[in-house]
KEGU-117587 format. One record per residue (C-alpha): residue number from 1; x, y, z; residue in one letter. Coordinates in steps of 0.2 Angstrom, whole numbers, plus 2048, in hexadecimal, padded with zeros to 3 digits. Example, Ala and Ser with C-alpha at 12.3 -4.5 7.8 and 13.67 -1.06 7.14 Angstrom:
BEGIN
{i: 1 | x: 83E | y: 7EA | z: 827 | aa: A}
{i: 2 | x: 844 | y: 7FB | z: 824 | aa: S}
***
This chain:
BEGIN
{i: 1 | x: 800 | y: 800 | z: 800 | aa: X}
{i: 2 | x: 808 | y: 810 | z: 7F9 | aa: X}
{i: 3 | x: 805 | y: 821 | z: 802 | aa: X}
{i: 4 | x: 802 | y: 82E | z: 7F7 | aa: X}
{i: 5 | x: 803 | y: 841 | z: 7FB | aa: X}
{i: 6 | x: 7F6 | y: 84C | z: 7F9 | aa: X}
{i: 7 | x: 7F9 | y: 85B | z: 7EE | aa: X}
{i: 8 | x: 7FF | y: 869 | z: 7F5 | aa: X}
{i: 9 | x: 7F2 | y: 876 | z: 7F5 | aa: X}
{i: 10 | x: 7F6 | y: 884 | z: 7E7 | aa: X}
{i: 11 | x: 7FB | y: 895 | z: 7ED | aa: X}
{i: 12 | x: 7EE | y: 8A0 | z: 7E2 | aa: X}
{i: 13 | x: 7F0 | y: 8B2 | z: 7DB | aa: X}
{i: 14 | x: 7F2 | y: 8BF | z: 7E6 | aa: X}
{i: 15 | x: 7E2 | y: 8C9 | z: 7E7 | aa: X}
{i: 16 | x: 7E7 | y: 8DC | z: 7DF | aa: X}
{i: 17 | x: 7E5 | y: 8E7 | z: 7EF | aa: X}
{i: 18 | x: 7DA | y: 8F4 | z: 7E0 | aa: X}
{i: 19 | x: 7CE | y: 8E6 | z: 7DF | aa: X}
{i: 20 | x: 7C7 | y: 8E2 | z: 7F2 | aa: X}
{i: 21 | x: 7C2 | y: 8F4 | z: 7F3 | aa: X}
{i: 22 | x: 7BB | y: 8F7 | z: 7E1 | aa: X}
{i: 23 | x: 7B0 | y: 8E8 | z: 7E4 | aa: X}
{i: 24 | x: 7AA | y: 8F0 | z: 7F4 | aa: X}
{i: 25 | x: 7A6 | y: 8FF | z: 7ED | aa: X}
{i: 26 | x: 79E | y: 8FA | z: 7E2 | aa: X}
{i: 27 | x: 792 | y: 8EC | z: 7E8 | aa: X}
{i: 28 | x: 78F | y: 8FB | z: 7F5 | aa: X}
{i: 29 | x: 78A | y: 904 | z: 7E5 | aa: X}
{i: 30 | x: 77F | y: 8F9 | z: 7E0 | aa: X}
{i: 31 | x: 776 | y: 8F6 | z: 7F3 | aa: X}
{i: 32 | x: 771 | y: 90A | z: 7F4 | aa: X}
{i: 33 | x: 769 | y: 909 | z: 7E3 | aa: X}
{i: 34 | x: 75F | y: 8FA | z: 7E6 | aa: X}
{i: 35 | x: 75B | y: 902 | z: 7F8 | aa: X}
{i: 36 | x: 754 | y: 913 | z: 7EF | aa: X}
{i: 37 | x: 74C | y: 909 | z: 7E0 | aa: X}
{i: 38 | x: 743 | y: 8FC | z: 7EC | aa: X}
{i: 39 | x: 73C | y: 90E | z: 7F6 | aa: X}
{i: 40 | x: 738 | y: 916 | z: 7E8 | aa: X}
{i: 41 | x: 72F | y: 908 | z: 7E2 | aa: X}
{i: 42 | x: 726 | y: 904 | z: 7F3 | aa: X}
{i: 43 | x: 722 | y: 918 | z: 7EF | aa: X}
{i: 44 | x: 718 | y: 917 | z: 7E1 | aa: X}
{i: 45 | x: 712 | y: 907 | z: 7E3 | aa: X}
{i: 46 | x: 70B | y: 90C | z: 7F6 | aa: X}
{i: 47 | x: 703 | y: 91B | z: 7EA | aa: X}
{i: 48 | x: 6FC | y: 911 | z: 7DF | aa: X}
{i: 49 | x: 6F4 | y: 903 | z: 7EA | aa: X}
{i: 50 | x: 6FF | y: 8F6 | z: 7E5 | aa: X}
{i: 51 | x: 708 | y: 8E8 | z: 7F0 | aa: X}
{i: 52 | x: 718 | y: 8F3 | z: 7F5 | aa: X}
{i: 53 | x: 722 | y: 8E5 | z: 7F9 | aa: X}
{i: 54 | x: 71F | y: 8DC | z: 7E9 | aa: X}
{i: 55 | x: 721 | y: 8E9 | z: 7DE | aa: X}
{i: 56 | x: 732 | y: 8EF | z: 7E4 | aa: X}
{i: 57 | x: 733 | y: 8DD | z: 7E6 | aa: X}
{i: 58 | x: 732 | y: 8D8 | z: 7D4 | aa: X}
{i: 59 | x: 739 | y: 8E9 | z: 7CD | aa: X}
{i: 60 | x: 74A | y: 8E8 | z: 7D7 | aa: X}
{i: 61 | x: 74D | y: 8D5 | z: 7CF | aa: X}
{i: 62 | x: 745 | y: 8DB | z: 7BD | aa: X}
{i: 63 | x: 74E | y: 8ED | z: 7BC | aa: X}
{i: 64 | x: 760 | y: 8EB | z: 7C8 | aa: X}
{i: 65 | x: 768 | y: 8D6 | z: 7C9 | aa: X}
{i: 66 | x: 76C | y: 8D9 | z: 7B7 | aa: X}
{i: 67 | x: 774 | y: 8EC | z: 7B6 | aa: X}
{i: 68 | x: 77C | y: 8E7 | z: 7C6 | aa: X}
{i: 69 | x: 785 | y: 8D8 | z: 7C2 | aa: X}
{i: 70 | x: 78C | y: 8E1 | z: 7B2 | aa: X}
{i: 71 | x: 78F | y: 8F2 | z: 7B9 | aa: X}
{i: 72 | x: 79B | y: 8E6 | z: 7C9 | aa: X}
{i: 73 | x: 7A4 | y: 8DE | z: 7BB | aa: X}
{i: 74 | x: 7A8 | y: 8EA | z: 7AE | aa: X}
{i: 75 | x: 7AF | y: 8F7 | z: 7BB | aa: X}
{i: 76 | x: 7B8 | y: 8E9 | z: 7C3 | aa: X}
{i: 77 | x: 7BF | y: 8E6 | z: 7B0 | aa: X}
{i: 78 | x: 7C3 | y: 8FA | z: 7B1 | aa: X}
{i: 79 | x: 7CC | y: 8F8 | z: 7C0 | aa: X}
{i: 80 | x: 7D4 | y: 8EA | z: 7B9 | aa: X}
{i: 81 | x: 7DA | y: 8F2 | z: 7AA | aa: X}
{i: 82 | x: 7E1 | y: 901 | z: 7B4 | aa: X}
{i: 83 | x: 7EA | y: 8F5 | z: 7C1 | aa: X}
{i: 84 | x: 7E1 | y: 903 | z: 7CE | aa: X}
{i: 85 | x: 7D1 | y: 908 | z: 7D7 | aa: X}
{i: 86 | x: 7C9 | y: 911 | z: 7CB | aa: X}
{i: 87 | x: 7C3 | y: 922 | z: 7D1 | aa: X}
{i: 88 | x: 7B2 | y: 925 | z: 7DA | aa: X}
{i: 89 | x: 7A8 | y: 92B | z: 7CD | aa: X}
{i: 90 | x: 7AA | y: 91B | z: 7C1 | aa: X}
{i: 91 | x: 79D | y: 913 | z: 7CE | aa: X}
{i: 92 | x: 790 | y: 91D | z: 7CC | aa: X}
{i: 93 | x: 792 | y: 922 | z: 7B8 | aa: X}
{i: 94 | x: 791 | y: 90D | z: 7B7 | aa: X}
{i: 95 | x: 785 | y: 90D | z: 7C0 | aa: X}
{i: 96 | x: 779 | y: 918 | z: 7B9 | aa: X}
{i: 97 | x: 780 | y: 913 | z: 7A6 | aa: X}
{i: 98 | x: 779 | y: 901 | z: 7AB | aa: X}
{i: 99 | x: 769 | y: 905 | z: 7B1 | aa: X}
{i: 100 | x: 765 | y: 910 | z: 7A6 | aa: X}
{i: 101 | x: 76A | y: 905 | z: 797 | aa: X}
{i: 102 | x: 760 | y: 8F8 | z: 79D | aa: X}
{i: 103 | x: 750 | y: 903 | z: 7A3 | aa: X}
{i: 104 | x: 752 | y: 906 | z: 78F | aa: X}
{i: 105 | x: 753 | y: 8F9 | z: 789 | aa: X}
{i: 106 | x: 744 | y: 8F2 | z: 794 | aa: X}
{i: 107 | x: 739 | y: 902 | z: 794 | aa: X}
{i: 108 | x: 741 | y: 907 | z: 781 | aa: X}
{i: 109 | x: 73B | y: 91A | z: 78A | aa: X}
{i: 110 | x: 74D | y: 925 | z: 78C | aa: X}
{i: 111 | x: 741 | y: 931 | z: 798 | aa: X}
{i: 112 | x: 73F | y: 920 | z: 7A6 | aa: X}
{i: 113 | x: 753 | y: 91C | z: 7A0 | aa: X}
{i: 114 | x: 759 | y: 92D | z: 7A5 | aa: X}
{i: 115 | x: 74D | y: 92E | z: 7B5 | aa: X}
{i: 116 | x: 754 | y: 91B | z: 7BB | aa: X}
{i: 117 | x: 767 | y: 920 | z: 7B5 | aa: X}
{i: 118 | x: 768 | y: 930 | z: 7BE | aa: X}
{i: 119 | x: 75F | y: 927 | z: 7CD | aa: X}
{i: 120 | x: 76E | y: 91A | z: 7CE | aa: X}
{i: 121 | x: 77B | y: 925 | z: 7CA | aa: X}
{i: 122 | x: 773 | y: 932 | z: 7DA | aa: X}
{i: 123 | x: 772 | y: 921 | z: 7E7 | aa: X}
{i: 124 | x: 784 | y: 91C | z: 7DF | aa: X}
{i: 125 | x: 78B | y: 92D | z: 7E5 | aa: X}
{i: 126 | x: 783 | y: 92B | z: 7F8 | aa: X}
{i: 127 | x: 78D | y: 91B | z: 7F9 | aa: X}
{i: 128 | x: 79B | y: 923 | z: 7F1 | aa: X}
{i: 129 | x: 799 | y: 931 | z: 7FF | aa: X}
{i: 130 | x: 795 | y: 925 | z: 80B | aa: X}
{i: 131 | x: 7A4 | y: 91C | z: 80B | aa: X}
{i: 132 | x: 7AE | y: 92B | z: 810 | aa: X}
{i: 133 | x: 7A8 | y: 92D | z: 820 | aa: X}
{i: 134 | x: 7B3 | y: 928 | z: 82E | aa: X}
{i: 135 | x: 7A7 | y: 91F | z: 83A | aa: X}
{i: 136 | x: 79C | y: 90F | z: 836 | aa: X}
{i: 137 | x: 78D | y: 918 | z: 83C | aa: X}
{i: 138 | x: 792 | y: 928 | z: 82E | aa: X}
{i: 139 | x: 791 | y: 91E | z: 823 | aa: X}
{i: 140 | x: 781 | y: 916 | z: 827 | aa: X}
{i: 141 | x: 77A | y: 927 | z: 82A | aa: X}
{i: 142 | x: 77F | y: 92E | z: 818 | aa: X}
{i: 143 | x: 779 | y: 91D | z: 810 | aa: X}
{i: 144 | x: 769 | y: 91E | z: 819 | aa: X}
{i: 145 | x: 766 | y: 92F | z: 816 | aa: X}
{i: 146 | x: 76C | y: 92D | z: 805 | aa: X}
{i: 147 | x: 760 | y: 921 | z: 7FF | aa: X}
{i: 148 | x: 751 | y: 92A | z: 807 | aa: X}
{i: 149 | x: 755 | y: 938 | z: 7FD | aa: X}
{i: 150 | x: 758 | y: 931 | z: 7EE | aa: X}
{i: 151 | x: 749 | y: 922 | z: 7EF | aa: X}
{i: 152 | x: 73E | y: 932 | z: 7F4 | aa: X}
{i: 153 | x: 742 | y: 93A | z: 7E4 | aa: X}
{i: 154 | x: 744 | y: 92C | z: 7DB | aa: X}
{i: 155 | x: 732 | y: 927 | z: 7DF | aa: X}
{i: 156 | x: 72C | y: 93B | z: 7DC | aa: X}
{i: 157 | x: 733 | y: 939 | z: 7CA | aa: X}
{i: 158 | x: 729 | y: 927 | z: 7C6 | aa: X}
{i: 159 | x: 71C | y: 92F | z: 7CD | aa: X}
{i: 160 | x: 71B | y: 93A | z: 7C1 | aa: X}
{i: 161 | x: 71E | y: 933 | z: 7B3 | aa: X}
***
């Protein structure tokens, strides 16, 4: 009976220290859009006597999984191709390029497309701003702030629309 080794476990790549944060940010991104988008859409759907948990519900998986998982990898791609975190402002231009390519090419309606773009780009920027704060509970003050404001107006434009 011959003993045999066990392969010895493979060292794998070093993670880039750009990556780690980028992915971060921008899953963060991500989380303050849905957060506004889902309040906005408990909004108007409260106004129009809808179910508000099923309509921001199904709105959030219809309008945000796909833009998100895109919008996560193409500026993980950017970073990757600049072999550095890419600057603040990528997250929330991707983001609002995303969803307001895809509320296009849903909707075919550039009016709901720039109201949804400019909606993720805005709750982008609060988790942009909200990472700069120094205390955990700054942040969470300026997220949650954030995404009131921006669901409230987000929902004010739908409404009107």
């Amino acid at each position: 009976m011959s003993e045999t080794a066990a392969p010895a476990p493979r060292a794998g790549r070093p993670v880039p220290p750009w990556l780690r944060p980028t992915l971060v940010l921008s899953v963060w991104c991500w989380c303050a859009v849905a957060l506004a988008f889902a309040l906005a859409r408990v909004l108007v759907a409260a106004g129009a006597g809808l179910h508000p948990l099923a309509f921001a519900g199904y709105s959030v998986l219809i309008f945000l999984v796909l833009p998100a998982v895109v919008a996560v990898v193409v500026t993980a791609a950017a970073a990757g191709a600049q072999r550095a975190e890419p600057p603040p402002w990528v997250h929330a231009l991707v983001a609002a390029l995303a969803l307001g390519g895809w509320t296009l090419v849903l909707t075919g309606d550039l009016g709901w497309a720039l109201v949804y773009g400019v909606g993720a780009a805005l709750a982008a920027g609060v988790a942009v701003l909200a990472r700069n704060r120094d205390t955990r509970w700054g942040r969470i003050g300026v997220l949650a702030l954030g995404v009131l404001a921006v669901g409230g107006a987000w929902a004010g434009l739908e409404g009107r629309g």
